[in-house]
BATOR-557726 format. One record per residue: residue number from 0; chain; x, y, z of N, C-alpha, C in turn. Coordinates in steps of 0.02 Angstrom, whole numbers, plus 32768, in hexadecimal, padded with zeros to 4 digits. Atoms other than C-alpha are relative to their C-alpha. Layout:
// residues N
  drengu  rolo  n_c1  n_c2  n_c3  ca_c1  ca_c2  ca_c3  c_c1  c_c2  c_c3
     NUM     A     X     Y     Z      X      Y      Z     X     Y     Z
...
// end
This chain:
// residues 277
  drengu  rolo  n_c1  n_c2  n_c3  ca_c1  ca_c2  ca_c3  c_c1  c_c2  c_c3
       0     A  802A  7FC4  8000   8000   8000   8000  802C  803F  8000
       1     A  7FD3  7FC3  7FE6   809A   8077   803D  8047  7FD8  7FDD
       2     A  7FC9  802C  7FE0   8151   804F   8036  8016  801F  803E
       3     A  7FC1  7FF5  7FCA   81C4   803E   80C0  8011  803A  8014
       4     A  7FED  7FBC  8006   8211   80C7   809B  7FE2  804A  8003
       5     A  802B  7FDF  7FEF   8181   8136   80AF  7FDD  8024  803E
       6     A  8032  7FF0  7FBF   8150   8188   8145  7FB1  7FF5  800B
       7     A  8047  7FFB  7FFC   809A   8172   812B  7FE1  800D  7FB4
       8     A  801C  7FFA  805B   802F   8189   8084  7FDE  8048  7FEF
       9     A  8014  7FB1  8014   8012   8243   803D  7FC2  8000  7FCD
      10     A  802E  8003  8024   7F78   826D   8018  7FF8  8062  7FF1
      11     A  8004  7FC5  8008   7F1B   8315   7FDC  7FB5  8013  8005
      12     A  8049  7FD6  8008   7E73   8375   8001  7FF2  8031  7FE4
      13     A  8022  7FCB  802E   7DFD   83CB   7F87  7FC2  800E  801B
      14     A  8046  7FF6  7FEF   7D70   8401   7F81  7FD9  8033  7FB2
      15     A  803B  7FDD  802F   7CE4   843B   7EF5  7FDB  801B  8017
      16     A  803B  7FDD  7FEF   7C6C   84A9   7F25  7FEF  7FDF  8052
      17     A  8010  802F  7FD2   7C6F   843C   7FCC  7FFE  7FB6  7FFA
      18     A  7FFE  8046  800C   7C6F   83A3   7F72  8049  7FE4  800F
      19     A  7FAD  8005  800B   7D15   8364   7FB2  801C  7FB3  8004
      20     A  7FD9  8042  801F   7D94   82E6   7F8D  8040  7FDC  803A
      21     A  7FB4  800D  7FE6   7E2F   8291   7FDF  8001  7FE3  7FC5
      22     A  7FEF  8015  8037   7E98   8278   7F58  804F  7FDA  7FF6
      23     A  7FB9  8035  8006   7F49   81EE   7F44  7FF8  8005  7FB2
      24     A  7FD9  7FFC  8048   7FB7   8216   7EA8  803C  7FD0  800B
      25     A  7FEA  804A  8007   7FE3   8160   7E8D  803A  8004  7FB2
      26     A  7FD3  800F  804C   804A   8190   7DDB  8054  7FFD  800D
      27     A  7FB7  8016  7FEB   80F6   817C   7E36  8008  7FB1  802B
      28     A  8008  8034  7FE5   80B8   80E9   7EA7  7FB4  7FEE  8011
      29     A  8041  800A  8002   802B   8088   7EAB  7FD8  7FE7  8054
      30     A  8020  8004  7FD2   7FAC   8080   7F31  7FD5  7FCE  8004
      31     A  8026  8034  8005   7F49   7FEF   7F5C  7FCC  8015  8035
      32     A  8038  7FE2  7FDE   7E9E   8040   7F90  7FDF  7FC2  800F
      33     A  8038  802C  7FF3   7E25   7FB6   7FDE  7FB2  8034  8013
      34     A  8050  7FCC  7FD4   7D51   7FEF   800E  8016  7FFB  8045
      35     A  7FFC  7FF1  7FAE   7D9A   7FCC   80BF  802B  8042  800D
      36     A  7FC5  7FBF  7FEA   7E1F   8056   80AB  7FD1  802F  7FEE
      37     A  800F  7FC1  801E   7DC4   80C1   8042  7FAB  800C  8042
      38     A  8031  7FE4  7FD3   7D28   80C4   80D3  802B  8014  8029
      39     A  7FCC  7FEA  7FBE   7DAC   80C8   8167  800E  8051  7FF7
      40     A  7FDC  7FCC  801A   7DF9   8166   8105  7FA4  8041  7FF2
      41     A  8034  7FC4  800C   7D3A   81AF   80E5  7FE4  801F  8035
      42     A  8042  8000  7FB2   7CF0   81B2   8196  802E  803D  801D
      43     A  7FEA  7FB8  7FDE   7CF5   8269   81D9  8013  8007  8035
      44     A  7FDF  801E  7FA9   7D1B   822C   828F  8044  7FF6  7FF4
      45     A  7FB8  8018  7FFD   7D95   81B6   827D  8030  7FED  7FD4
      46     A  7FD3  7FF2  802E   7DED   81D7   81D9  7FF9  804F  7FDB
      47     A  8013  7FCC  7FF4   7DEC   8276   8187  7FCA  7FFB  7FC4
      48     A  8038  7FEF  7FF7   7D4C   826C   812E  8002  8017  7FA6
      49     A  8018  7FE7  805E   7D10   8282   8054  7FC3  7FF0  7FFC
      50     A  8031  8022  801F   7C7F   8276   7FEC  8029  7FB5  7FCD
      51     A  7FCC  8046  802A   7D0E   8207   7F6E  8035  8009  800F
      52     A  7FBC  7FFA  8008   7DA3   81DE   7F64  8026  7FF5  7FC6
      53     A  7FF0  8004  803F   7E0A   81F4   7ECD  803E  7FE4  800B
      54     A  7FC1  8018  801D   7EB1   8191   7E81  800E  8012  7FDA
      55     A  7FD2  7FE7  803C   7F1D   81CE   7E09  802E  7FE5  7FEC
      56     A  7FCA  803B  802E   7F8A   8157   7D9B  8003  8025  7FCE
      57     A  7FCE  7FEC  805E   7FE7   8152   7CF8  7FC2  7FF3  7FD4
      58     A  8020  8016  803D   7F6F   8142   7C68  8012  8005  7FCD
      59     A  7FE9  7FED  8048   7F57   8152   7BAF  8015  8044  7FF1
      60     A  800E  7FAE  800E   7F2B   820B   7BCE  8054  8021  801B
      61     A  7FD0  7FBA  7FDC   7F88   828A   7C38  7FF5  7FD5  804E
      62     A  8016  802B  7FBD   7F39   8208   7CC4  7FCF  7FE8  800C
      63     A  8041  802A  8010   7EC5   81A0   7CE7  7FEA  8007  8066
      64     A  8030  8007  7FB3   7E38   81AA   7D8F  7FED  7FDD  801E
      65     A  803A  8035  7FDD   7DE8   813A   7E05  7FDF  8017  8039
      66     A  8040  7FE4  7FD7   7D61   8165   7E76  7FF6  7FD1  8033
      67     A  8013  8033  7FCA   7D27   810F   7F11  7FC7  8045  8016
      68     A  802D  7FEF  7FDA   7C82   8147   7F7D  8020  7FF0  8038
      69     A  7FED  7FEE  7FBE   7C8A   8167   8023  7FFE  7FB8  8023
      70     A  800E  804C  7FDB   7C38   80A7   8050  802C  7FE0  7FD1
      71     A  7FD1  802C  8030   7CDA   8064   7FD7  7FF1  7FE0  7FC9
      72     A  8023  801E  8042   7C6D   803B   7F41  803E  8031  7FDA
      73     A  7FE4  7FDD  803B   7CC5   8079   7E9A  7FC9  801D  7FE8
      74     A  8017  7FCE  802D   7C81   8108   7E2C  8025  8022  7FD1
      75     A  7FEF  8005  805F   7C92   810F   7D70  800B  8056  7FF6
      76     A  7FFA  7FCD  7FF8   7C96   81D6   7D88  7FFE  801E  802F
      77     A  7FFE  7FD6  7FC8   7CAD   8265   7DF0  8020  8042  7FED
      78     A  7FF3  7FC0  8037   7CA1   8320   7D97  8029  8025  8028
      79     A  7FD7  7FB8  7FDA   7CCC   8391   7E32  805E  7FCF  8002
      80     A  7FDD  802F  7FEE   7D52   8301   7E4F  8052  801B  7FCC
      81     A  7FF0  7FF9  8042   7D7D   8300   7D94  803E  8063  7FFE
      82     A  8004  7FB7  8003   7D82   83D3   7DA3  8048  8014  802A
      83     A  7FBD  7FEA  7FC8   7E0A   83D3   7E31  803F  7FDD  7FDA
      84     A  7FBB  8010  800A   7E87   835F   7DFE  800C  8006  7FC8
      85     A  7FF3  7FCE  8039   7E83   83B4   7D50  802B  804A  800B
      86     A  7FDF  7FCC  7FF6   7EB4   844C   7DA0  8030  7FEF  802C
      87     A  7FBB  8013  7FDC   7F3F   840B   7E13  803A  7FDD  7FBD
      88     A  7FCB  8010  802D   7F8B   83B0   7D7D  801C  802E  7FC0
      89     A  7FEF  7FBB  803C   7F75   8455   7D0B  8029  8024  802F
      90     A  7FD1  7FC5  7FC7   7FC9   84AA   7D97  804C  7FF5  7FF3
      91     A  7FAA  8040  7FFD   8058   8420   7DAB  8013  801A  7FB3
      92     A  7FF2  8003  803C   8071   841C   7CE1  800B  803E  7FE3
      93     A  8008  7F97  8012   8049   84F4   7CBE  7FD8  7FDD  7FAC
      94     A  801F  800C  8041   7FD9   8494   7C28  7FC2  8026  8031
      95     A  802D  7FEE  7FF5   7F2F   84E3   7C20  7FB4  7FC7  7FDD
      96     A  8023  803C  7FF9   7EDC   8442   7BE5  8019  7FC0  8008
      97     A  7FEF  803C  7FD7   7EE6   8383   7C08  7FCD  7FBB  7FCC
      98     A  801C  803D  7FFC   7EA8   82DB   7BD1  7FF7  7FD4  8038
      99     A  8000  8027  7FCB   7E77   8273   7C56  7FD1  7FC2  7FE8
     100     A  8025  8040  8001   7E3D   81C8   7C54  7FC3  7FE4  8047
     101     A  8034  802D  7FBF   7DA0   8168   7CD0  7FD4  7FDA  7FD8
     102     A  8038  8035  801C   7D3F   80D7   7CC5  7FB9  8020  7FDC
     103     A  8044  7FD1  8036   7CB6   815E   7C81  8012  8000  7FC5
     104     A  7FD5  7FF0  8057   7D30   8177   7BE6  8042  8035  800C
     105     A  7FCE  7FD8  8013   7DA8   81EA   7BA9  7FD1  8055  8009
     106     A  8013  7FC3  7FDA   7D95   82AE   7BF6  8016  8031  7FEB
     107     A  7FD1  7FD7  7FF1   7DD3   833B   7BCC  7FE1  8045  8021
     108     A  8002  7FCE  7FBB   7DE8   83CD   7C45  8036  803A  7FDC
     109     A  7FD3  7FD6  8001   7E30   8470   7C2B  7FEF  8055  8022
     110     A  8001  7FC7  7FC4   7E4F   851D   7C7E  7FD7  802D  7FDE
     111     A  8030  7FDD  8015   7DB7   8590   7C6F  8003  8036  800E
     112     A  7FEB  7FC1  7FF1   7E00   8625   7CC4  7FEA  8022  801C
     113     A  8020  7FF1  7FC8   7DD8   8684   7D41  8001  7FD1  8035
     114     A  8009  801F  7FCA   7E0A   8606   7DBE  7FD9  7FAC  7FD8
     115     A  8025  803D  800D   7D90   8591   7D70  8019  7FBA  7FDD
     116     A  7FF2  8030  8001   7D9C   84E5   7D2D  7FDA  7FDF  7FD5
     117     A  803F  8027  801D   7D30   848E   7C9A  8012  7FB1  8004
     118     A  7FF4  804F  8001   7D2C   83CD   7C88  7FB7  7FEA  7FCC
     119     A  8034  8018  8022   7CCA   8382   7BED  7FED  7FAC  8029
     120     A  8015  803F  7FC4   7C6F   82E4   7C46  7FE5  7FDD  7FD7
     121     A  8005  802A  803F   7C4B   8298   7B9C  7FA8  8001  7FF7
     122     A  8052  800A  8026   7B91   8267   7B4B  7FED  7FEB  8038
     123     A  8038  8017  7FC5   7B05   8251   7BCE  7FE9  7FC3  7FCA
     124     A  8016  8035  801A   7AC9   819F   7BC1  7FB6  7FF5  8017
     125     A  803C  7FE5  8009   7A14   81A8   7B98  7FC9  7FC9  7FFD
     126     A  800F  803E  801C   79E0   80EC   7B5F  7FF1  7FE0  8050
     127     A  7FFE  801D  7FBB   79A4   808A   7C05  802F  7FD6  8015
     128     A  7FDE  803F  7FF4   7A0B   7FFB   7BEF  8053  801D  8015
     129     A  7FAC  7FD6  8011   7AAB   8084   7BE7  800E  800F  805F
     130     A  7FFD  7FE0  7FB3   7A7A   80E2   7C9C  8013  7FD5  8031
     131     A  802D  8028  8013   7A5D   804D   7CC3  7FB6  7FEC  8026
     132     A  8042  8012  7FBC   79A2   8019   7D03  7FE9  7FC1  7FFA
     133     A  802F  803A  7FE7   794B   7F71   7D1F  7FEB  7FE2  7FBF
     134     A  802B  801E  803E   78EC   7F77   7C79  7FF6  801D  7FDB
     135     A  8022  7FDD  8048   78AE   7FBC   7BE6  7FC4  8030  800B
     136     A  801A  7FBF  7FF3   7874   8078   7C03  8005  802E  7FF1
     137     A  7FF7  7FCE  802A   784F   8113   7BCE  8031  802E  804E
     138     A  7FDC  7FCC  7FC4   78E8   8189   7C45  7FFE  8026  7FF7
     139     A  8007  7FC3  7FE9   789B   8210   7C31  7FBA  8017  8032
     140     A  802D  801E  7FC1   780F   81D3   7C9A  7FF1  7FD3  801E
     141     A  8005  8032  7FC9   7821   815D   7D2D  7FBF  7FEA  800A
     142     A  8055  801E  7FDB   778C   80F1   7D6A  8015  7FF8  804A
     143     A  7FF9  7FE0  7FB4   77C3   814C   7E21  7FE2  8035  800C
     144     A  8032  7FCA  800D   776C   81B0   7E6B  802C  8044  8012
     145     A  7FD2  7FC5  8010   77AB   8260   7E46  8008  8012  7FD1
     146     A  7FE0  800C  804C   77BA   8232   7D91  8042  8026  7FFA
     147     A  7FC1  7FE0  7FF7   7879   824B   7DA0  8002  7FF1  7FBC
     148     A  7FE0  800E  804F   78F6   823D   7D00  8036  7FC8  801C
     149     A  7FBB  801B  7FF3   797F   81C6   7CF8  8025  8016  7FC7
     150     A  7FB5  7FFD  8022   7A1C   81F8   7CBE  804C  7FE9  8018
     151     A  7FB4  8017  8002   7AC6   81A4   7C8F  8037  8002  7FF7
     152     A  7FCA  7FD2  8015   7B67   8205   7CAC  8035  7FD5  8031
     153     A  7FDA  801E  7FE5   7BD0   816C   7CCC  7FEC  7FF0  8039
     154     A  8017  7FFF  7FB7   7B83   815C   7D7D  7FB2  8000  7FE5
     155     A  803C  7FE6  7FFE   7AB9   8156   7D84  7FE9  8027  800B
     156     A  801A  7FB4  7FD4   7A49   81E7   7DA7  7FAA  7FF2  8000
     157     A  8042  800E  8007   799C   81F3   7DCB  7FEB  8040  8024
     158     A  800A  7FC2  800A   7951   82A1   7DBF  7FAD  801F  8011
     159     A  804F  7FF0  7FE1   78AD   82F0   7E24  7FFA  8057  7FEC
     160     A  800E  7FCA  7FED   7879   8385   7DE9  7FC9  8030  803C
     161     A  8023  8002  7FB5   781F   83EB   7E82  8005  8055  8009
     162     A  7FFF  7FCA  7FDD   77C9   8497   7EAC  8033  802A  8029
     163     A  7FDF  7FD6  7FDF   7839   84C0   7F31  8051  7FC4  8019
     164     A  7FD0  8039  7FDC   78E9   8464   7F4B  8008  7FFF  805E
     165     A  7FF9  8005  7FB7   78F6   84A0   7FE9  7FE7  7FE9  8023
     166     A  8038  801A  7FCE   785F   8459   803A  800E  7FBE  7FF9
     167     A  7FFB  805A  8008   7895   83A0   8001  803D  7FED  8040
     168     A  7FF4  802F  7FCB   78B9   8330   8083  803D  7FC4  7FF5
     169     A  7FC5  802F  8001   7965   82DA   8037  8016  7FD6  8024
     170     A  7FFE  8044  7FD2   7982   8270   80BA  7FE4  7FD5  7FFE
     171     A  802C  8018  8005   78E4   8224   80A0  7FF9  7FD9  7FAF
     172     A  7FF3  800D  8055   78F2   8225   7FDD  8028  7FDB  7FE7
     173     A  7FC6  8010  8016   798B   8200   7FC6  8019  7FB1  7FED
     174     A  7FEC  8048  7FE9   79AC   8155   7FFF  7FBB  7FD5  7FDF
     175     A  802E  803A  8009   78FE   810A   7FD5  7FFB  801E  7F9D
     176     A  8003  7FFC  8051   7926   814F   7F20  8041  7FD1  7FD8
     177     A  7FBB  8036  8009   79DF   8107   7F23  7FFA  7FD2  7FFA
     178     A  801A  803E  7FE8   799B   8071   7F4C  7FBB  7FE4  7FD6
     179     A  802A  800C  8026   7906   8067   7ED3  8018  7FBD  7FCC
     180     A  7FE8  804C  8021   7904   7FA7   7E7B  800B  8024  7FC3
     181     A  7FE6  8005  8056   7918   7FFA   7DD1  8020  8026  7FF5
     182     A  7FAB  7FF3  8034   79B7   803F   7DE0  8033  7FD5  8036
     183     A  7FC9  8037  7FFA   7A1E   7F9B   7DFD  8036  8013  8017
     184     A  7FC6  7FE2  7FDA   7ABF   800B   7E21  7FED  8022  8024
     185     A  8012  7FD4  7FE1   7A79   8079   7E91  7FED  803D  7FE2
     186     A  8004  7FD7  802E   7A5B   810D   7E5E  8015  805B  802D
     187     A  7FF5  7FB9  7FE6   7A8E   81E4   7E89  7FC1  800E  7FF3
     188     A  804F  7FEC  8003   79E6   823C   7EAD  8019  8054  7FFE
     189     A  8015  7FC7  7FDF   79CA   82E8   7E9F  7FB7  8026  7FE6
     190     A  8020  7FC4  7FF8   794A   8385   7EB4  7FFF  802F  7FDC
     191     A  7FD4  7FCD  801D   7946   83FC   7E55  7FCD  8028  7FD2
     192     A  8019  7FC8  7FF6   78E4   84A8   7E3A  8008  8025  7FBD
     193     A  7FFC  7FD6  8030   78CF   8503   7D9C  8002  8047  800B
     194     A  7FFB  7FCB  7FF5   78F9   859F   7DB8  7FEF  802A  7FD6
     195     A  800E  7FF0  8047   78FA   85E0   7D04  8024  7FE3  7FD4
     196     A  800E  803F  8055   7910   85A5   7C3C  8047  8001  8011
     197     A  7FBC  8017  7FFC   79DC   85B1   7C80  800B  8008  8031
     198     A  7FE5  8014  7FBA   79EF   8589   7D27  7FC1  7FDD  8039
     199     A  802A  8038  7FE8   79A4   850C   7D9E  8028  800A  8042
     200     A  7FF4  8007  7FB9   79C2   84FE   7E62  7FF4  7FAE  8014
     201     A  7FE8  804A  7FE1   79FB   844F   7EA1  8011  7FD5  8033
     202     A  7FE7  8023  7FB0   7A13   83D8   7F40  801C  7FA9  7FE3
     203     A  7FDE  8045  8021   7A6D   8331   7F25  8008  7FCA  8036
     204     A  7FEE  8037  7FD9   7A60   828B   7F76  8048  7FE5  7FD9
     205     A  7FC1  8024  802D   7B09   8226   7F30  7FF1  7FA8  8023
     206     A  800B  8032  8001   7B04   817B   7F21  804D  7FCD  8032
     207     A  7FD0  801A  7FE3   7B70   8117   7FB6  8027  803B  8039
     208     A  7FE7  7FC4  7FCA   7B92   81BE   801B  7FD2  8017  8017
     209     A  8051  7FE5  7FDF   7ADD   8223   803C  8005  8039  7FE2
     210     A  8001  7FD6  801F   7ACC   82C7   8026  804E  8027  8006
     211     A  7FB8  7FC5  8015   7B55   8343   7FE5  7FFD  8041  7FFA
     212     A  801A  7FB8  801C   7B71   83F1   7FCA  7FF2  8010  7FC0
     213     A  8004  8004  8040   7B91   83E0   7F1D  800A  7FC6  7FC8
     214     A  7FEB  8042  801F   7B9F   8355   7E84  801E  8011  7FB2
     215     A  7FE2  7FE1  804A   7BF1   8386   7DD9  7FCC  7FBD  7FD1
     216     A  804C  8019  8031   7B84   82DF   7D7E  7FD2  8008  8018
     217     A  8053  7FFE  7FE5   7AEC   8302   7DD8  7FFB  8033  7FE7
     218     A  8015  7FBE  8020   7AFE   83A8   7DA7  7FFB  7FF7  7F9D
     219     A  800A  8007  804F   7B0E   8373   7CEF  7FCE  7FCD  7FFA
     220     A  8051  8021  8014   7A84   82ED   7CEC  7FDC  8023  800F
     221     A  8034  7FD0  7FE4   7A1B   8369   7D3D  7FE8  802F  7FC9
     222     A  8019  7FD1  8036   7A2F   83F4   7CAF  7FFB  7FD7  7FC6
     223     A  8005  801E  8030   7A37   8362   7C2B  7FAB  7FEB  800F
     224     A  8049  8016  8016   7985   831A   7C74  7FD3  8063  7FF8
     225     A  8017  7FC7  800B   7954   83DA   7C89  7FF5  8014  7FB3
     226     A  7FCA  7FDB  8057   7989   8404   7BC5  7FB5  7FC8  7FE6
     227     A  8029  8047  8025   7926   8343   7B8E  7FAE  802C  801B
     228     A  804F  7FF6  7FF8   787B   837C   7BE7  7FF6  8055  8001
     229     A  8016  7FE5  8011   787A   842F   7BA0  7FF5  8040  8033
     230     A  8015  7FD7  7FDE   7888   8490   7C33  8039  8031  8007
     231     A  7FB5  7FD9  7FF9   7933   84E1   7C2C  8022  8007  7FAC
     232     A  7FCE  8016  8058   79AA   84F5   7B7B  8036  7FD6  8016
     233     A  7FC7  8039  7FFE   7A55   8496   7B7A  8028  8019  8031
     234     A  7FC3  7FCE  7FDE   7AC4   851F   7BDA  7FD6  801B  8044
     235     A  802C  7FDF  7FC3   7A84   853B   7C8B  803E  7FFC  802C
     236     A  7FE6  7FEB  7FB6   7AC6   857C   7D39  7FD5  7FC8  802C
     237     A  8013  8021  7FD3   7AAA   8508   7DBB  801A  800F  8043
     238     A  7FDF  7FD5  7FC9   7AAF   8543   7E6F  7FF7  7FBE  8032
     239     A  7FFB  8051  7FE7   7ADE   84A3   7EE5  8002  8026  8062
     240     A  800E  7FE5  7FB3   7AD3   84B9   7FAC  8053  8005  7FF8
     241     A  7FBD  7FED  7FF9   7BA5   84CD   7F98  8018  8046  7FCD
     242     A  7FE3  7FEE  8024   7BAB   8541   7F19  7FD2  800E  7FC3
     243     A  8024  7FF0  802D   7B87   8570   7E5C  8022  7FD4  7FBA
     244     A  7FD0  802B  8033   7BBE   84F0   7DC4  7FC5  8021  7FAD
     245     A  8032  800D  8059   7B8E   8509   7CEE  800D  7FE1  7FF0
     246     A  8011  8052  8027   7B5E   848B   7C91  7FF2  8010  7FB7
     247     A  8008  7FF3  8049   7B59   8499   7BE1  8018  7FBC  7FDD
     248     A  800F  8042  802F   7B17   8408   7B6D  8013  8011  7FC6
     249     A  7FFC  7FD6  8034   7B7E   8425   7AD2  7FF8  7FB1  7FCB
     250     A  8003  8045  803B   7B86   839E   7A32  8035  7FD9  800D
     251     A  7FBB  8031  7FF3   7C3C   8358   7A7C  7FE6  7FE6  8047
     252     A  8008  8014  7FAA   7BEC   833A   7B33  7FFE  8023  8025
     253     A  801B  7FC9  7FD7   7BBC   838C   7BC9  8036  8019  802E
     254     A  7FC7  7FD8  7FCD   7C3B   8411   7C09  7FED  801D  803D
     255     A  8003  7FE9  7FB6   7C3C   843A   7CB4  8026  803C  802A
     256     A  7FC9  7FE2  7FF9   7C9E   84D4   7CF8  7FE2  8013  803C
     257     A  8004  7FE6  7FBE   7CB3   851C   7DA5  8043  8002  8032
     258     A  7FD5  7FE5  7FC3   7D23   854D   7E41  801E  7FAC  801C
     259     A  7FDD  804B  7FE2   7DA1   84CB   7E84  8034  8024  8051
     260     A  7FDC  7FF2  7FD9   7E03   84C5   7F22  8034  7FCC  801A
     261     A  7FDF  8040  7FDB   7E9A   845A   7F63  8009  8024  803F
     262     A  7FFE  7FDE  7FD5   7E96   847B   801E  8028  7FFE  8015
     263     A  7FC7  8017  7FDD   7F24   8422   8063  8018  7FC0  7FF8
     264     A  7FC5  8049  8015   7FAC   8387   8055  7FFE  7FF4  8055
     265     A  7FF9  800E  7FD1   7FAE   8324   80D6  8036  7F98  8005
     266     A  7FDE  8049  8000   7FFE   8263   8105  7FDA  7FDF  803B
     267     A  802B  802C  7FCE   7FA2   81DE   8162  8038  7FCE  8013
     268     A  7FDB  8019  7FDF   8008   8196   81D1  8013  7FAC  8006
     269     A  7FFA  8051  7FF9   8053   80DB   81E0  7FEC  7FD3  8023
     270     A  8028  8020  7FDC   7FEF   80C4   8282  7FB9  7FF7  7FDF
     271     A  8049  8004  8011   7F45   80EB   821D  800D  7FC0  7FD9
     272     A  8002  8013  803C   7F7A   80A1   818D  7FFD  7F98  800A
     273     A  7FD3  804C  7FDD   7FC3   7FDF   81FA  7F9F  8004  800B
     274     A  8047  8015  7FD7   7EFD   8000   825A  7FD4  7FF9  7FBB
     275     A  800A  800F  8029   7EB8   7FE5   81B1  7FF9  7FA5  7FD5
     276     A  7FF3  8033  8025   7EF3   7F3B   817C  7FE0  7FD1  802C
// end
């Protein structure tokens, strides 16, 4: 997992809009993440605490991602995720874009200025069998009640539009939507408030963590089912309980741009790391 030679294993905290990360840049040595480490390492008590956790290896690209949830499941994406360690490796490199590789696909990310950060998050998958669900359905209307959307941005989504986000009861939602038999992988839930024809107000369950401040694919299935049922155009503002992300559905895939932060480097020690195994 470490060597020897190592005092302990260096990690790094981000954060998106609140959505935050611990992140191991495995492209000099590789890390052998288990779901027991990667929960040990999520729990706000007694480790220090993410919505994911990201890896960073050698790839085809400029580098390739891996994702973990907070309960040590894997996840095929992760935008705010995606968004940070784009800008730490544009930093590292002084390039202003990037290829990156994840089990979602091939990414690219580049510097949007002003601080900011875009990340294309590729074609929303639209087809049921793609998101994926149970059976043969129309995803742009669930037989749940809520008539949500499902959308498939590498990860599932399942999409409630709703009078007032604020008044929804996420806790409540969240989990018995995650958990709904017809989405087999689980699924990310969110909320989410039309504000006007370009911008929408949002709350986000995440699938394997609960609620979040913010989600970079939730926020793009969200304006992709928004865009499909006619209530928004392609290019919207989305305002997330962390923050403010755009989304813009273009003909190459759905770009994402917004505010990134690395907060601090830190090293987890050889006692955590031994209470682990």
């Amino acid at each position: 997992m470490y060597s020897d030679q190592t005092p302990g294993l260096p990690f790094m905290k981000m954060h998106g809009l609140g959505n935050d990360f611990v992140v191991f840049d495995a492209r000099a040595e590789a890390i052998d993440v288990t779901p027991a480490m990667a929960q040990a390492i999520g729990h706000r008590q007694f480790g220090v605490g993410f919505d994911q956790l990201a890896v960073i290896t050698q790839g085809t690209g400029d580098a390739h991602l891996t994702f973990y949830n907070s309960d040590g499941s894997l996840s095929a994406a992760c935008g705010n995720a995606t968004r940070c360690i784009a800008r730490y490796l544009m930093d590292e490199s002084g390039r202003d874009s990037l290829h990156l590789t994840t089990a979602r696909g091939d990414l690219a990310a580049k510097d949007a200025g002003g601080g900011l950060t875009s990340v294309n998050m590729g074609h929303p998958q639209l087809n049921w069998d793609e998101v994926p669900l149970a059976r043969e359905m129309d995803t742009l209307h669930l037989p749940i009640n809520g008539d949500p959307v499902a959308t498939g941005m590498g990860n599932p989504h399942c999409t409630f539009f709703v009078d007032d986000a604020e008044a929804m009861d996420l806790s409540d939602l969240g989990p018995r939507a995650e958990h709904d038999p017809l989405y087999p992988e689980r699924t990310n839930v969110q909320v989410a408030q039309i504000v006007g024809p370009d911008h929408i107000r949002m709350r986000v369950w995440e699938r394997g963590v609960g609620v979040t401040l913010a989600s970079g694919s939730s926020s793009c299935a969200t304006a992709v089912a928004a865009a499909r049922r006619g209530l928004t155009g392609r290019a919207v503002r989305i305002d997330l309980d962390g923050g403010t992300l755009h989304i813009d559905w273009r003909e190459d895939g759905v770009w994402m741009t917004g505010p990134t932060a690395h907060v601090f480097s830190g090293t987890f020690t050889p006692d955590f790391l031994e209470s682990l195994t």
